[in-house]
C-alpha positions in Angstrom: -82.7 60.4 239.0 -83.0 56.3 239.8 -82.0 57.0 243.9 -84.4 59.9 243.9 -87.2 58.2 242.6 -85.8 55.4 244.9 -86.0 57.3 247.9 -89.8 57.8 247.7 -90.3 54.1 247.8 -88.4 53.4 250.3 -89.0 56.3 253.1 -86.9 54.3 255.9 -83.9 54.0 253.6 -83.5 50.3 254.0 -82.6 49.5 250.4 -85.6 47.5 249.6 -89.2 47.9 248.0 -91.7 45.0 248.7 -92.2 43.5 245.3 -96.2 44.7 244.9 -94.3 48.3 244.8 -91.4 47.3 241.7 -94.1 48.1 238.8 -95.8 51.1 239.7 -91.8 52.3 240.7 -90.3 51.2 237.6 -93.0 52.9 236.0 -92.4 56.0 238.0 -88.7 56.2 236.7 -87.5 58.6 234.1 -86.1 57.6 230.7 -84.2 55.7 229.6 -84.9 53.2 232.9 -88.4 53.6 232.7 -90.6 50.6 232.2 -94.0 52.3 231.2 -97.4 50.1 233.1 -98.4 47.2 232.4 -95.0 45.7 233.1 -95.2 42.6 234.4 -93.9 40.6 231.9 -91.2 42.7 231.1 -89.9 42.5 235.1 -90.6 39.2 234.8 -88.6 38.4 232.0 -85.4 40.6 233.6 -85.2 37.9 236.2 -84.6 40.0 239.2 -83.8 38.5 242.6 -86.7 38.6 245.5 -85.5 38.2 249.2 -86.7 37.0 252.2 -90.2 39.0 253.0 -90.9 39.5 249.0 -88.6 42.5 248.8 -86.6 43.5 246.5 -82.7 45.3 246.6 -81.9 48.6 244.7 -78.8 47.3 243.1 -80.4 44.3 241.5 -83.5 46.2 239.9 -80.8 49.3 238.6 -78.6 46.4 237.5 -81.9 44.9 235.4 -82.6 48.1 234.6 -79.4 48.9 233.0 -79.0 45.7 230.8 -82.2 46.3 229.9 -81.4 49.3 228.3 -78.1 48.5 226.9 -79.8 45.1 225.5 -78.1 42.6 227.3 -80.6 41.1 229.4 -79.5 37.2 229.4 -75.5 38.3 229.9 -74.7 37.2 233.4 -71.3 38.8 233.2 -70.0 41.8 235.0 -73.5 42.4 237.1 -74.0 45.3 239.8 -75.2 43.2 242.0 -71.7 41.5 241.7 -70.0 44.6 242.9 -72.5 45.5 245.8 -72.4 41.8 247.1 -69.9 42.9 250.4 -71.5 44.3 253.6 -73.2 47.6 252.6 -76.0 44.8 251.6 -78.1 45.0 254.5 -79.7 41.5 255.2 -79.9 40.2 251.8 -80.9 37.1 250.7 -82.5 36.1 248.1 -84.6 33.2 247.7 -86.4 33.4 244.0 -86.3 36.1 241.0 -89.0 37.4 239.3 -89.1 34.7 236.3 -89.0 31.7 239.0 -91.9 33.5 241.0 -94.0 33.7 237.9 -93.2 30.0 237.2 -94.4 29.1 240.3 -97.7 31.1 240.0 -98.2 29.3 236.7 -97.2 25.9 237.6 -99.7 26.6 241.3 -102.8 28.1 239.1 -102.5 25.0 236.1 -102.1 21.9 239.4 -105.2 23.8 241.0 -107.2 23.7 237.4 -106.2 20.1 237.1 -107.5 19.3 240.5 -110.7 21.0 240.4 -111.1 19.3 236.9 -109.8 16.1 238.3 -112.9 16.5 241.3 -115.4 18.0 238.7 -115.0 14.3 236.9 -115.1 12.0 240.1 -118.2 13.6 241.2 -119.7 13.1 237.9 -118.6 9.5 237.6 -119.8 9.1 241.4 -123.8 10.6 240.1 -123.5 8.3 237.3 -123.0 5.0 239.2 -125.7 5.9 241.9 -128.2 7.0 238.6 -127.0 3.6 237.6 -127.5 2.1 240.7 -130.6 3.3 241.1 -132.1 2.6 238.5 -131.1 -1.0 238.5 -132.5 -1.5 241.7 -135.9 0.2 240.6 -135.9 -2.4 237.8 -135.0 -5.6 240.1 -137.3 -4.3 242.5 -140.3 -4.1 240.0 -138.9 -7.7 238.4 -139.2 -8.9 241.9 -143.0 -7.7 242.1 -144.1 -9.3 239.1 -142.4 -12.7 239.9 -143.8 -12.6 243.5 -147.5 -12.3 243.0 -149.1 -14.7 245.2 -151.2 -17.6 243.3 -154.9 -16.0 242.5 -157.2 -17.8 245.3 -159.4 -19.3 242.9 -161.3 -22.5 244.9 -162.7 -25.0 242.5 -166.3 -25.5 243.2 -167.9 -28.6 242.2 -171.6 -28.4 241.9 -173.3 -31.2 244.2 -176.9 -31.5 244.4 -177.6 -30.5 248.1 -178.3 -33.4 250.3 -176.4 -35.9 248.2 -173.0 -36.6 250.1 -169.7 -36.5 247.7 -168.2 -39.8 247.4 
């Protein structure tokens, strides 16, 4: 039932589904291996290894599978994978699991949150201290205005009698 399921996934018989394909073929499977959609969370928490190219091996999701089932999950001891490690694995290695992968989607989205927060901030501190700027410039400028008024150009005129020289 799990390889003929499997064998719909993976047409070229390569023994490995690219990891956007593991829910909807988990989903696909027959009980008691089935994980019913949405099951992210759940193949994330069975920590199953992703190779090169985001694929993942048929051992290592029956493997999960199977603890799944029979409840031991966390127990690293006596694994499929252990047994299928020799050279019928075609080109496998893996470079994360499912759990790390999620971590690193979770750790990627919260650092890009905090950045665009982190820029949201600056810019707003940068508008503040050109409103301040401004505005103390408007007010040394108009202090500037008042202070520099040129004297009025008032003459004093002192009344003679015409004809009669001053002095």
């Amino acid at each position: 039932m799990y390889y003929e399921t499997w064998e719909k996934f993976d047409e070229a018989a390569t023994q490995y589904i690219p990891l956007s394909s593991l829910s909807e073929f988990v989903d696909t499977l027959e009980e008691p291996l089935r994980l019913p959609a949405p099951n992210l969370y759940k193949l994330v928490s069975l920590n199953i290894p992703i190779c090169e190219n985001d694929r993942v091996h048929c051992v290592d999701i029956l493997d999960a599978l199977t603890k799944n089932f029979l409840g031991t999950v966390g127990d690293t001891s006596g694994e499929l994978g252990d047994i299928k490690k020799g050279p019928d694995r075609i080109d496998y290695n893996p470079v994360t699991t499912t759990l790390e992968r999620q971590r690193e989607m979770f750790v990627a989205r919260l650092i890009q949150r905090t950045w665009r927060n982190f820029v949201k901030r600056r810019h707003a501190a940068a508008l503040m201290a050109l409103a301040d700027e401004s505005s103390a410039d408007e007010m040394s400028v108009s202090s500037r205005r008042s202070s520099a008024r040129p004297p009025s150009r008032t003459t004093h005129v002192v009344d003679h009698p015409v004809g009669h020289p001053v002095g």
